[in-house]
N, C-alpha and C positions, 0 to 999 in steps of 0.2 A: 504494500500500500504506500501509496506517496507522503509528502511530507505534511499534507494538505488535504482534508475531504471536507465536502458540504454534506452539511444532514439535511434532508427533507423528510418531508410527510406521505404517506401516501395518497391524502387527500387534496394535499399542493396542487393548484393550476398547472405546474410545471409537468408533472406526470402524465396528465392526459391532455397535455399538448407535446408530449416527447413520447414517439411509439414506442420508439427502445424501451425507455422506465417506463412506458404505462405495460409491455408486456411483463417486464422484468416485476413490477409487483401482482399482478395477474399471477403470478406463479408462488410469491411469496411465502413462505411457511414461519418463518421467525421471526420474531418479536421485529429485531433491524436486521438489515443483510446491505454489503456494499456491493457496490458496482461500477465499472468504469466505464462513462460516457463521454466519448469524445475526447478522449485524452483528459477528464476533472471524475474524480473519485465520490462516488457521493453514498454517505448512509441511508436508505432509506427506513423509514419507520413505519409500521405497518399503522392502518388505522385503528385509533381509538375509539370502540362501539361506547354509545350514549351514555350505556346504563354502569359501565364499567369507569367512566371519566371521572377523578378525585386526584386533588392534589397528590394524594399518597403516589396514585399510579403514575402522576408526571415525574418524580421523583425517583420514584424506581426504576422507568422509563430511560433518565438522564444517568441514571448512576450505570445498570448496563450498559450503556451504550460510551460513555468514559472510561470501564474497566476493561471493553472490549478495544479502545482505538488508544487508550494506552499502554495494554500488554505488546499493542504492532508499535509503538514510538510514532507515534503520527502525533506531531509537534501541536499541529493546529488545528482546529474542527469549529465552522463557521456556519452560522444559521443566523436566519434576519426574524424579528422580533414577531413578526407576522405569521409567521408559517409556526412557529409556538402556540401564539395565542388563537390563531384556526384552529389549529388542530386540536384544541379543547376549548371547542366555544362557549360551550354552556358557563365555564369556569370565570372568574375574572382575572382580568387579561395581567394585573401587575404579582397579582398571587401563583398566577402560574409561573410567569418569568422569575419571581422568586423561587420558587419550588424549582425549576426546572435546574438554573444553577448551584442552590442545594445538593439537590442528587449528585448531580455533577463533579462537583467538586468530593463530593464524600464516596462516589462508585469508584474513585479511584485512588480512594486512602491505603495507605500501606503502612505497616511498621516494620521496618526490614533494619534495623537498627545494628544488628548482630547476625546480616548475614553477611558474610564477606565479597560475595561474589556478584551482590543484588544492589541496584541502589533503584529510588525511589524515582519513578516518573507519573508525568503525569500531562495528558496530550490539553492546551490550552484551548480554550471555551472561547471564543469571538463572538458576539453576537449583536450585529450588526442591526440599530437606530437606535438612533440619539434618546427616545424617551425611555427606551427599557433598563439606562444605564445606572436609575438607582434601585432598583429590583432587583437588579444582575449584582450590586455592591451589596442590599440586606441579604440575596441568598447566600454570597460569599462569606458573610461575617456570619452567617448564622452554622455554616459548617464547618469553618475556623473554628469555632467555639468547642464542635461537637466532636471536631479531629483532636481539639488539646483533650477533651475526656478521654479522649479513646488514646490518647498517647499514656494520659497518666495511667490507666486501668494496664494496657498491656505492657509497660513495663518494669521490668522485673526487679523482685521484694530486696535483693542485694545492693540494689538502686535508689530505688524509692522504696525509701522506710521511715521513719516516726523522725528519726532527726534530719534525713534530707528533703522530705516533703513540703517540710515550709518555707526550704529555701529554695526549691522548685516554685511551688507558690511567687517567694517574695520575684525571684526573676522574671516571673512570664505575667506579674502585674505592672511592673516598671514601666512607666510612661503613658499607665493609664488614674484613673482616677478613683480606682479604688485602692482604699487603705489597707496595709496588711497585718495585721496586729498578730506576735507569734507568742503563747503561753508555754515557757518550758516546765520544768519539771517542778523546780522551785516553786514558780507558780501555780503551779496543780495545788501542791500542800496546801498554801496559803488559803487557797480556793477553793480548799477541803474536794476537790473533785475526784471523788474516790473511789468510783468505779472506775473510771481512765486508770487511775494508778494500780489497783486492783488486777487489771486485765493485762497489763503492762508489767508485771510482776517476772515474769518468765523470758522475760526476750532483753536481750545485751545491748536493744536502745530502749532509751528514753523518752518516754510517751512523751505527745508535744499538744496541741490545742492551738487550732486557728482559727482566729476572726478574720474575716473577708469583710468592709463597711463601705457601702458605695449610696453616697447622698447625691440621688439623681434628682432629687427632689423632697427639701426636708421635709415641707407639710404635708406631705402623704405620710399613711399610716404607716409603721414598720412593720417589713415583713422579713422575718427569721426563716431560713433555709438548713438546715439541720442536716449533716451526711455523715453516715458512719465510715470512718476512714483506720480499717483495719488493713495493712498494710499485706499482712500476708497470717491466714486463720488456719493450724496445727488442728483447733478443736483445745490446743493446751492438753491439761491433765487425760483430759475429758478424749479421747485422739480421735480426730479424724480415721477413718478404713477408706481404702482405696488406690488403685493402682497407680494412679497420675494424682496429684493433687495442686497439680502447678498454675490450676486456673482459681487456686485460692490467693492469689496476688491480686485480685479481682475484687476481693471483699471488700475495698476499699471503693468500689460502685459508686455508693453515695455520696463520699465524698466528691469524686469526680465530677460528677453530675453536677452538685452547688458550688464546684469550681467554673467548669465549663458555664454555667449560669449567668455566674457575676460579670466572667467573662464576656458574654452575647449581650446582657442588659449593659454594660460600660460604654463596649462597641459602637453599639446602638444608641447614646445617648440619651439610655429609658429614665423618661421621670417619676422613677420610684425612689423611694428611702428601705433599703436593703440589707442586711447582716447576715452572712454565711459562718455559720458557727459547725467547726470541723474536729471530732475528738480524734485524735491518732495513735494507734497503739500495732504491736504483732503480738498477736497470738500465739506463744510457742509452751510445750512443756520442760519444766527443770525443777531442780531442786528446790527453789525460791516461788514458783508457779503456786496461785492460788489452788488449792485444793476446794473438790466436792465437801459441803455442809458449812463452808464458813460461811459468817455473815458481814458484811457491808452498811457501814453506816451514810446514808448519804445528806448532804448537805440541808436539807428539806426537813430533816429530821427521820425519813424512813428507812427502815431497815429490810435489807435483802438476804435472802441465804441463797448462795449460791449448789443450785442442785445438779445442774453439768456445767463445765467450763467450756462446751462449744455453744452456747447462748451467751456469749458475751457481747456481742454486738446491742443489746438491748441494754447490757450494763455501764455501756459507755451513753449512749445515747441518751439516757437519763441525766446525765451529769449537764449532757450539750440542753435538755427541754427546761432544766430549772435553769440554765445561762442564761436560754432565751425570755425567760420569767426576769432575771435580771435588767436587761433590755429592756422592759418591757415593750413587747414585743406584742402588737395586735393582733398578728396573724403568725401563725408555727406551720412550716410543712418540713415534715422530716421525709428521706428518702434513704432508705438502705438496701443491699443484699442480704437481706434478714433471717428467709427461711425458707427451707426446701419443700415445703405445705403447699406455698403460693405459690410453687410451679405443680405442685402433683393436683390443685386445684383449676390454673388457669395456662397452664401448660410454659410454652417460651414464645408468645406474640402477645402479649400486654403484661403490662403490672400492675397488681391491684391497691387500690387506695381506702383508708379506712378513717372514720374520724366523720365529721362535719358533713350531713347530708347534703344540704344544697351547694356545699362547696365540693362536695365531692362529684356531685351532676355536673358542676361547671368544668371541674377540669377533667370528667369525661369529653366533653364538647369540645373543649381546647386539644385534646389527646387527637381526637378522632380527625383535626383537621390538620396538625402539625406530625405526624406520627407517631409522637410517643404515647402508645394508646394503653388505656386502660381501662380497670372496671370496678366499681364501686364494692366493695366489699363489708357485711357486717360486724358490728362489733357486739356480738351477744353476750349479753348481762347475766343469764344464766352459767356461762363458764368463768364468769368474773372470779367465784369461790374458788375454782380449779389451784389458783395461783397461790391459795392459802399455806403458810409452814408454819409448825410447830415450834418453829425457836425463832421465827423474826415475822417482821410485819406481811411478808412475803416470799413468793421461791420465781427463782428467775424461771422454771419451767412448769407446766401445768401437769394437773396428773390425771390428764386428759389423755387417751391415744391415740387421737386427732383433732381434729380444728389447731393445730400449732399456729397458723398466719394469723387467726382472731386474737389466739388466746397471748401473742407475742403484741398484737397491737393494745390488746387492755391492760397487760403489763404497762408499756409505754404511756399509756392514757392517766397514767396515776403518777406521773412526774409531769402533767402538762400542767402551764399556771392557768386556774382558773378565768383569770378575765379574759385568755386569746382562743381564738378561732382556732383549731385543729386539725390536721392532716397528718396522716402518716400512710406513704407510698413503702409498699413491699416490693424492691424490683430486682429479685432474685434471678427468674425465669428469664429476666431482658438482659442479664449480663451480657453475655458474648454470644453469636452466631458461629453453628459450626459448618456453616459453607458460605460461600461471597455469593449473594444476590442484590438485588435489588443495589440499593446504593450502601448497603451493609455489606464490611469485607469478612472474611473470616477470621474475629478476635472477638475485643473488647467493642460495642454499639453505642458507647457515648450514651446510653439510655436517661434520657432524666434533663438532658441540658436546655430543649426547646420547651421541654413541656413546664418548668420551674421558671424559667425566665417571663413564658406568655403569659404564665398563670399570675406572677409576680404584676406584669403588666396590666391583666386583665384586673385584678382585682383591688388596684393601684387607681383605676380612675373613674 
């Protein structure tokens, strides 16, 4: 293929005024397929049926068709604003050109960091009139964003862990406008943040605590972004089974997600008032590692016994829901890779959200148009008792044999400050893709970054 192809549509004037491509799609069978006409290389894109047309599809649409002409090195790929927004009429025309370079730029993300033989490309997007050019700049920043999540998530725990996280952090905020506030260990004490320390017992770093503060606009309510940023999860005492466990560098999901966030709202210059509040620890077992039945006092005054030590994820995250009570903080959405429940419930294409009913409808509605989709999950009051122990106010695990995603969310729900709004996103199942489609490669999916930033926005005005 040349250095150079144009994409069209198959519904383009162009096609059925050129017999070549009007036969050459008459035969069609894949999604795109190229072609050389006239010495100019060109994608074509099959048509989009009515019923089938959703941003999502534009998006997955862009992201195949960028994985495919950057695996060939084809430098440049050219399409005019029109033959986009034809080709999904029903749609509106600047949400498409945003989605479309979306895709785009994310179908052909790579982490090839530590391959030696591989380096990253990725064929450039031209897309030609002057009005589509700030559509084409919000799809770019929004998949910037969602590419730095997926940089932090996939890589690896020897790298990123408790004490270089935040300087990761402090680097890839420079030069924007959000503040980066690092709590080390010392701080933890003072801070009595005692689940972070607790959890952090076992591993040769030092649990750290970050705030993220970006005043896009102070007289908006605050809204607290909550991510468990477990760096790399053993299970501790408690061990993990299993043959690979190298996608537990991953457990730090959440925080990814309210990094990539702050990131896309900064970007963007959203007029929100915003605080990413990030606990950070690894999970490993040793000599020093909390052990099963002890109990945790937390700052709030409650007390926890610890009944396995791979439920730690909820132990730290407490520490982060009374911060965000500090803050006072109107609105709390927490996001984690929390529990293996919320995928044997909702399998690996959404994540489920629990907490605040009408807030949780809205950011189904946000989910369903940006992709990060989800689905409203209960919070039943009847397994509430489950969580009960006989030597503290509580046990980190239920003594339920299932419902684990509810009975991890009502845990959670009892460190929320009572005067804020609540959310808690379980987004286990969206970690990583284990094959490249759509405009998802095969790793970490950034899960969490468009749908916390919009929500942040939507709820902001």
């Amino acid at each position: 293929m040349s250095n150079e192809v144009k994409v069209i549509f198959a519904n383009d004037p162009f096609v059925s005024e050129n017999a070549a491509v009007k036969k050459f799609v008459a035969n069609q069978k894949a999604e795109h397929s190229s072609v050389l006409i006239e010495g100019t290389h060109y994608i074509v894109v099959k048509e989009c049926k009515e019923k089938e047309m959703t941003l999502e599809k534009v998006r997955a649409t862009a992201g195949n068709i960028a994985r495919d002409v950057s695996a060939q090195k084809v430098e440049t790929a050219i399409i005019e604003d029109g033959v986009i927004s034809n080709a999904y009429a029903k749609l509106d025309k600047g949400l498409v050109l945003t989605a479309f370079a979306e895709g785009w730029e994310l179908g052909s993300y790579q982490f090839v960091t530590y391959k030696s033989d591989v380096k990253a490309f990725q064929t450039q997007l031209t897309v030609v009139g002057d009005e589509a050019k700030p559509f084409i700049e919000a799809g770019k920043i929004r998949a910037a964003a969602t590419a730095f999540s997926r940089d932090l998530m996939n890589e690896v725990s020897n790298v990123l862990n408790p004490e270089t996280f935040p300087e990761v952090l402090k680097k890839n905020f420079e030069g924007t406008d959000v503040e980066v506030n690092v709590l080390d260990k010392e701080n933890l004490e003072q801070m009595e943040m005692n689940g972070v320390l607790t959890v952090a017992r076992g591993s040769v770093y030092k649990p750290s605590f970050v705030e993220l503060v970006y005043r896009g606009d102070e007289s908006k309510p605050l809204v607290a972004l909550v991510g468990k940023g477990v760096t790399f999860d053993t299970g501790g005492i408690s061990l993990k089974s299993g043959k690979d466990l190298s996608d537990m560098r991953m457990d730090m999901g959440g925080a990814a997600a309210v990094s990539g966030a702050l990131m896309l709202l900064a970007k963007s210059k959203a007029k929100v008032n915003v605080v990413a509040l990030i606990p950070i620890v690894e999970n490993m077992p040793d000599n020093t590692s909390v052990l099963p039945g002890e109990v945790i006092k937390y700052k709030n005054g409650l007390t926890v016994q610890v009944g396995n030590t791979d439920a730690e994820g909820r132990l730290i995250l407490a520490d982060a829901l009374i911060r965000a009570g500090e803050w006072k903080a109107e609105y709390i959405v927490d996001i984690a890779t929390l529990t293996g429940a919320i995928v044997n419930a909702l399998g690996t294409e959404l994540a489920g959200v629990f907490g605040d009913y009408e807030f949780s409808a809205e950011m189904k509605k946000i989910g369903d148009q940006n992709g990060d989709f989800i689905w409203p999950m209960p919070l039943v009051e009847a397994y509430d008792k489950s969580l009960d122990s006989d030597y503290a106010d509580m046990n980190n695990i239920s003594s339920l044999s299932g419902a684990g995603s509810i009975t991890a969310g009502l845990f959670l729900r009892r460190f929320v400050p009572k005067e804020s709004k609540w959310l808690h996103v379980d987004m286990a199942g969206m970690m990583s893709k284990n094959s490249a489609t759509g405009y998802y490669a095969k790793s970490a999916t950034g899960y969490g970054v468009r749908l916390l930033a919009d929500f942040t926005t939507h709820i902001s005005n």
